[in-house]
mmCIF file as gemmi writes it, N, C-alpha and C atoms, coordinates in Angstrom:
data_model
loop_
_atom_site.group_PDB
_atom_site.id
_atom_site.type_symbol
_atom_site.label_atom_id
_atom_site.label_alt_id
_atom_site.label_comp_id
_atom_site.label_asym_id
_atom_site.label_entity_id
_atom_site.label_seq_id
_atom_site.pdbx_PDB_ins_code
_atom_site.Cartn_x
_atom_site.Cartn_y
_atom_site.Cartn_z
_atom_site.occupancy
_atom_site.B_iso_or_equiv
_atom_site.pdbx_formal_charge
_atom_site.auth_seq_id
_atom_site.auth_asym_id
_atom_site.pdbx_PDB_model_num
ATOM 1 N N . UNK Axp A 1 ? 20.626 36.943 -42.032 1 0 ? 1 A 1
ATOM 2 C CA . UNK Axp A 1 ? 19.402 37.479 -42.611 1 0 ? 1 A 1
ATOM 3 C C . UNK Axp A 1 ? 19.691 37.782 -44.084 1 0 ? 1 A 1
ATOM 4 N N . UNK Axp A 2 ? 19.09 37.292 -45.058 1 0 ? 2 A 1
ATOM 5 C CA . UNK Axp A 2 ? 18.965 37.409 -46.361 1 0 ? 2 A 1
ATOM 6 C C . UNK Axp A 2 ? 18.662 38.552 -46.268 1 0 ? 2 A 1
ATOM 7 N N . UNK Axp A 3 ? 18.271 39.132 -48.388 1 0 ? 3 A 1
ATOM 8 C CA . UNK Axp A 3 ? 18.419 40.322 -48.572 1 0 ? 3 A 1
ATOM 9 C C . UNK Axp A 3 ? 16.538 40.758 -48.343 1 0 ? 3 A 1
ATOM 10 N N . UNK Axp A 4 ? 15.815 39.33 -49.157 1 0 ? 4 A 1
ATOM 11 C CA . UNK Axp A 4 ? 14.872 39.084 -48.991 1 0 ? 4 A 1
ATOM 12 C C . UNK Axp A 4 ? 14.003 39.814 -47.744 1 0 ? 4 A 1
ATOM 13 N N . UNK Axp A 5 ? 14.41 38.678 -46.611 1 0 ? 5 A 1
ATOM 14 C CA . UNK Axp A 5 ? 14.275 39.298 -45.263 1 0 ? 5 A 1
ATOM 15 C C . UNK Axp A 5 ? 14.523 40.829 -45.216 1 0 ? 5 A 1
ATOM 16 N N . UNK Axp A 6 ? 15.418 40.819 -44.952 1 0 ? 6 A 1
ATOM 17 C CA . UNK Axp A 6 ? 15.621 42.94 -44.842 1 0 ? 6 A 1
ATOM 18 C C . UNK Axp A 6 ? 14.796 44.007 -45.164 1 0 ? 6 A 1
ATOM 19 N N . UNK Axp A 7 ? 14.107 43.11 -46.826 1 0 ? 7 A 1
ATOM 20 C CA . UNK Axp A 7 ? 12.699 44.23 -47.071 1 0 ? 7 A 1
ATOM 21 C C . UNK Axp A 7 ? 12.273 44.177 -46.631 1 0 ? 7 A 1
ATOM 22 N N . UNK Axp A 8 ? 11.572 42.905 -46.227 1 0 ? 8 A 1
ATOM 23 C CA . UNK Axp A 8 ? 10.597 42.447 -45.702 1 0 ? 8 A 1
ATOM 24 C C . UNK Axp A 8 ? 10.41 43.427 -43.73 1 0 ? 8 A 1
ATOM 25 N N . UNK Axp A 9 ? 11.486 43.182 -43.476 1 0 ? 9 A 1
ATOM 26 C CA . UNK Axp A 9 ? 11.616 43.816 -42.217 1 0 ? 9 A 1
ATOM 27 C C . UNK Axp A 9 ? 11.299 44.993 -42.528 1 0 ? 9 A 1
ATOM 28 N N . UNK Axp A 10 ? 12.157 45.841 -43.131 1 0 ? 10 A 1
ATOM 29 C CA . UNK Axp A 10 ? 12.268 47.48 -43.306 1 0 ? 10 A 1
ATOM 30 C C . UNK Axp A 10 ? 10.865 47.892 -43.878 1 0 ? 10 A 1
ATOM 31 N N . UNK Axp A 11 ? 10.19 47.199 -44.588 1 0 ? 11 A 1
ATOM 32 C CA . UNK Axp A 11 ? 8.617 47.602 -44.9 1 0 ? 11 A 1
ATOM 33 C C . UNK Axp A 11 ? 7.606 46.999 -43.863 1 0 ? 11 A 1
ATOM 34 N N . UNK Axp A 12 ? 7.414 46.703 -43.139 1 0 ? 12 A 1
ATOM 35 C CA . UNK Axp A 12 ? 7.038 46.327 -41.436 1 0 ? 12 A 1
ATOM 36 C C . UNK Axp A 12 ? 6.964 47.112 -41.124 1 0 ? 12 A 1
ATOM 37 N N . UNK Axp A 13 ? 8.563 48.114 -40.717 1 0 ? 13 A 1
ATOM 38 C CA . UNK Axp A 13 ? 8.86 48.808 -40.209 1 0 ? 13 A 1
ATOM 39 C C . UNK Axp A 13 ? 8.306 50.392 -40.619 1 0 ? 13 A 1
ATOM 40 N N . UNK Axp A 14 ? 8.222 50.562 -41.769 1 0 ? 14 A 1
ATOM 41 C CA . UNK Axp A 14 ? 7.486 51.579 -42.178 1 0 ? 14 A 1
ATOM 42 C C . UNK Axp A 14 ? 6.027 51.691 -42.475 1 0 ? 14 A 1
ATOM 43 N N . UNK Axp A 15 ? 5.32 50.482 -42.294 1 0 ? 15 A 1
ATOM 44 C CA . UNK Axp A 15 ? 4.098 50.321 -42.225 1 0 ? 15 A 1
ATOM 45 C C . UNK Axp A 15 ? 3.789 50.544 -40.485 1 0 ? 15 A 1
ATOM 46 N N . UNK Axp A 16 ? 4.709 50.35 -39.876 1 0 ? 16 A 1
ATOM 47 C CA . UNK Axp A 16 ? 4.448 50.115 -37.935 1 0 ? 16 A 1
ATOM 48 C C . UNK Axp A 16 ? 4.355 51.422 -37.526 1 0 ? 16 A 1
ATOM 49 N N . UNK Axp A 17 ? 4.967 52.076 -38.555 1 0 ? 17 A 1
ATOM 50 C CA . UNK Axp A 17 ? 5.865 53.904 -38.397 1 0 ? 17 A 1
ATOM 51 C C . UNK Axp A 17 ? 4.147 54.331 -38.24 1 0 ? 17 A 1
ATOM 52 N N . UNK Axp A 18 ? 3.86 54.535 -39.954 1 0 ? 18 A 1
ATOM 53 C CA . UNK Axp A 18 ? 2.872 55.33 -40.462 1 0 ? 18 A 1
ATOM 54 C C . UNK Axp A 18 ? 1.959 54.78 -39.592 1 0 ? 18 A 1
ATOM 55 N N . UNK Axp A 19 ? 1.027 53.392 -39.003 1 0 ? 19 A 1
ATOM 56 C CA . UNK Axp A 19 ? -0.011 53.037 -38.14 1 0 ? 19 A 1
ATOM 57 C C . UNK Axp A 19 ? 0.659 54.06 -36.696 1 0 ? 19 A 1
ATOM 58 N N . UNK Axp A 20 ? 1.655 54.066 -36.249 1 0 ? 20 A 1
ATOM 59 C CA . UNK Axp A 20 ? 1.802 55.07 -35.112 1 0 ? 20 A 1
ATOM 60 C C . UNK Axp A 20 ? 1.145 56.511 -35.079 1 0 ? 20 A 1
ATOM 61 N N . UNK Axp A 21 ? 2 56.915 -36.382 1 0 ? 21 A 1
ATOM 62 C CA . UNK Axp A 21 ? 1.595 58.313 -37.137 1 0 ? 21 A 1
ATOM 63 C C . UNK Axp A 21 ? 0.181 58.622 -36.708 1 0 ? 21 A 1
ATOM 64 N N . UNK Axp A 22 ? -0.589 57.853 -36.388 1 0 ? 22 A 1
ATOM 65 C CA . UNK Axp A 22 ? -2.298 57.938 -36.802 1 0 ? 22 A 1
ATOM 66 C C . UNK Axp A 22 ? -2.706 58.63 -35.155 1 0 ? 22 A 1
ATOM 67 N N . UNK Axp A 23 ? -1.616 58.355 -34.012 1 0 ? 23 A 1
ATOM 68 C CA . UNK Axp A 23 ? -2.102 58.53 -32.704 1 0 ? 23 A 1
ATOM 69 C C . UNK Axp A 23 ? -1.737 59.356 -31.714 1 0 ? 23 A 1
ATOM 70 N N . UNK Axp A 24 ? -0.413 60.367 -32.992 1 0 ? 24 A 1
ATOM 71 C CA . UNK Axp A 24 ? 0.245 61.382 -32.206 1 0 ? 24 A 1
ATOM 72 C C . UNK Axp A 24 ? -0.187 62.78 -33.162 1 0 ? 24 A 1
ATOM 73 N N . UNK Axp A 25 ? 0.3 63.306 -32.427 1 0 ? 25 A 1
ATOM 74 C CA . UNK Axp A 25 ? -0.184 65.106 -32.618 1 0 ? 25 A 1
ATOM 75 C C . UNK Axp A 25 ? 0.779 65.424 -33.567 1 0 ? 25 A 1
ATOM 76 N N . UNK Axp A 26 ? 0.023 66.525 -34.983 1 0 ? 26 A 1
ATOM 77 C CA . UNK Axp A 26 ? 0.947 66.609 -35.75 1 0 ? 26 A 1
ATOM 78 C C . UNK Axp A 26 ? 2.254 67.303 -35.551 1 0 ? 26 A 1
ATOM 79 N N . UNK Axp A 27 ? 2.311 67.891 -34.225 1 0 ? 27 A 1
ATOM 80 C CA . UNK Axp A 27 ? 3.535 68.651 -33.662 1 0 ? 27 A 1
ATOM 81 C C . UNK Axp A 27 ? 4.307 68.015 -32.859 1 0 ? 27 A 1
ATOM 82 N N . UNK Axp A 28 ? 3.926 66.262 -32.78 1 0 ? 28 A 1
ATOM 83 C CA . UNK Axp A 28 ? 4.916 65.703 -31.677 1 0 ? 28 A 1
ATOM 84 C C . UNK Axp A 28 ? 6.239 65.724 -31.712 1 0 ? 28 A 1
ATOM 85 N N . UNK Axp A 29 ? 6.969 65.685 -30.858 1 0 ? 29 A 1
ATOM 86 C CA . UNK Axp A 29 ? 8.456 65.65 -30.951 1 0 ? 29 A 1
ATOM 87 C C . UNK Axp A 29 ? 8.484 64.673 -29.802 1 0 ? 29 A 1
ATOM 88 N N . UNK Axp A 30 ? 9.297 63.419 -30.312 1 0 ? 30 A 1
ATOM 89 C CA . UNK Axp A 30 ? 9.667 62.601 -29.354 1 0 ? 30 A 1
ATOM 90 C C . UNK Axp A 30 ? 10.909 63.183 -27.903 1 0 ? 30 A 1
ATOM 91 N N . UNK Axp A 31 ? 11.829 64.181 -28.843 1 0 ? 31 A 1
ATOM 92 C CA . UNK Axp A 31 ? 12.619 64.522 -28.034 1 0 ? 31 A 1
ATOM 93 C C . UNK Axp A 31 ? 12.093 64.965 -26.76 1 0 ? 31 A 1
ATOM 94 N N . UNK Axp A 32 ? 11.248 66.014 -27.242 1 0 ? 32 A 1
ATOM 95 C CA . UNK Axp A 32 ? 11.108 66.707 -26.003 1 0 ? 32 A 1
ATOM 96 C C . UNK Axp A 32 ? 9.893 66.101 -25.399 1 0 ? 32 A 1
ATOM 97 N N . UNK Axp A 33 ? 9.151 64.821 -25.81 1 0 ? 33 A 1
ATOM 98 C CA . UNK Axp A 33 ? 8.363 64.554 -24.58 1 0 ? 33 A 1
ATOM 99 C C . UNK Axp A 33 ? 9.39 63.448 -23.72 1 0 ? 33 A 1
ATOM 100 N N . UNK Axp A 34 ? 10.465 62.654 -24.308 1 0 ? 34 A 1
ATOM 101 C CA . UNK Axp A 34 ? 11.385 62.158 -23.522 1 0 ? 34 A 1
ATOM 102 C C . UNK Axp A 34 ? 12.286 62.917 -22.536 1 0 ? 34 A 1
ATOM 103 N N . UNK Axp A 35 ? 12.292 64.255 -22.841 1 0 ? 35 A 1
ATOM 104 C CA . UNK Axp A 35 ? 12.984 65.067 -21.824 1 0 ? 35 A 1
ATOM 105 C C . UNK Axp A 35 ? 11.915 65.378 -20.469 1 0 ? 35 A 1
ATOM 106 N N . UNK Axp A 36 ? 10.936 65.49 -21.099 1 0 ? 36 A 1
ATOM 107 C CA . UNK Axp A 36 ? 10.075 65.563 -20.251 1 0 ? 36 A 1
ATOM 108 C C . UNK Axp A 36 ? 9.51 64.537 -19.199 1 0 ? 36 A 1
ATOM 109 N N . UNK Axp A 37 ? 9.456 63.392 -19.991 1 0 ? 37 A 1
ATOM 110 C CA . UNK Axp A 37 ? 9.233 61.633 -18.794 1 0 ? 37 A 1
ATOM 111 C C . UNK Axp A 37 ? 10.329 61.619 -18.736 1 0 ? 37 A 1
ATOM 112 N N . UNK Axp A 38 ? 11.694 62.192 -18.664 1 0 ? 38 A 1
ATOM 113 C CA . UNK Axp A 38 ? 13.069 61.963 -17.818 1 0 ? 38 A 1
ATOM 114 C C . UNK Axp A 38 ? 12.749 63.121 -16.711 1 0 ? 38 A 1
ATOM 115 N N . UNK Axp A 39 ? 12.103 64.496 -16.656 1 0 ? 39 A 1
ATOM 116 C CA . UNK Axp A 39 ? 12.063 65.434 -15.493 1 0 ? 39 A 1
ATOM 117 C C . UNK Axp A 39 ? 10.68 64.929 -14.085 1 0 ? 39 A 1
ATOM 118 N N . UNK Axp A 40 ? 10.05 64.418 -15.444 1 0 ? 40 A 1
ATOM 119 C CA . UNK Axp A 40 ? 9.025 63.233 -14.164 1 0 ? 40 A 1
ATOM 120 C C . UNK Axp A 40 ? 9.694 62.643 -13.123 1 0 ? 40 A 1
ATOM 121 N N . UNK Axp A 41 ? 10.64 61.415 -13.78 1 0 ? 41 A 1
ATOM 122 C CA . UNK Axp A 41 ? 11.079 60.598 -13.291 1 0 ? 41 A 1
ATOM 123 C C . UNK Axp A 41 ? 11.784 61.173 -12.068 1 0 ? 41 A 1
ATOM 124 N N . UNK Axp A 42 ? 12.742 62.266 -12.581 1 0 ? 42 A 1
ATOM 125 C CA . UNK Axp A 42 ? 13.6 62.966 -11.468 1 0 ? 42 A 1
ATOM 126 C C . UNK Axp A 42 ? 12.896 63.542 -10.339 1 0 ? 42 A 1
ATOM 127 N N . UNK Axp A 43 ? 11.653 64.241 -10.699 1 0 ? 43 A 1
ATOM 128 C CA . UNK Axp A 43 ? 11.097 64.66 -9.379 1 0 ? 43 A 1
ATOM 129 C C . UNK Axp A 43 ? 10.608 63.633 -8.569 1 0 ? 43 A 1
ATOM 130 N N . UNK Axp A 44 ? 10.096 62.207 -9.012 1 0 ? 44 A 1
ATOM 131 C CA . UNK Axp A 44 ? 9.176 61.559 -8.003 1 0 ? 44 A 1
ATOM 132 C C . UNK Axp A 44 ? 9.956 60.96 -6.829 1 0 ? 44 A 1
């Protein structure tokens, strides 16, 4: 992968970020809703 490429990726990537940004709560924390769909998982 060229250097070219790499921006190209890494600004994708921060354009993919911020369109996410638009659909979560300004208090989300990934951590703890992954701790949380891991205590799901464990009870079912």
């Amino acid at each position: 992968m060229n250097e070219d490429e790499k921006i190209t990726a890494f600004r994708e990537l921060v354009k993919s970020i911020k369109e996410n940004s638009k659909y979560l709560s300004e208090d989300f924390d990934p951590d703890t809703e992954l701790e949380k769909g891991k205590k799901k998982n464990i009870q079912k």
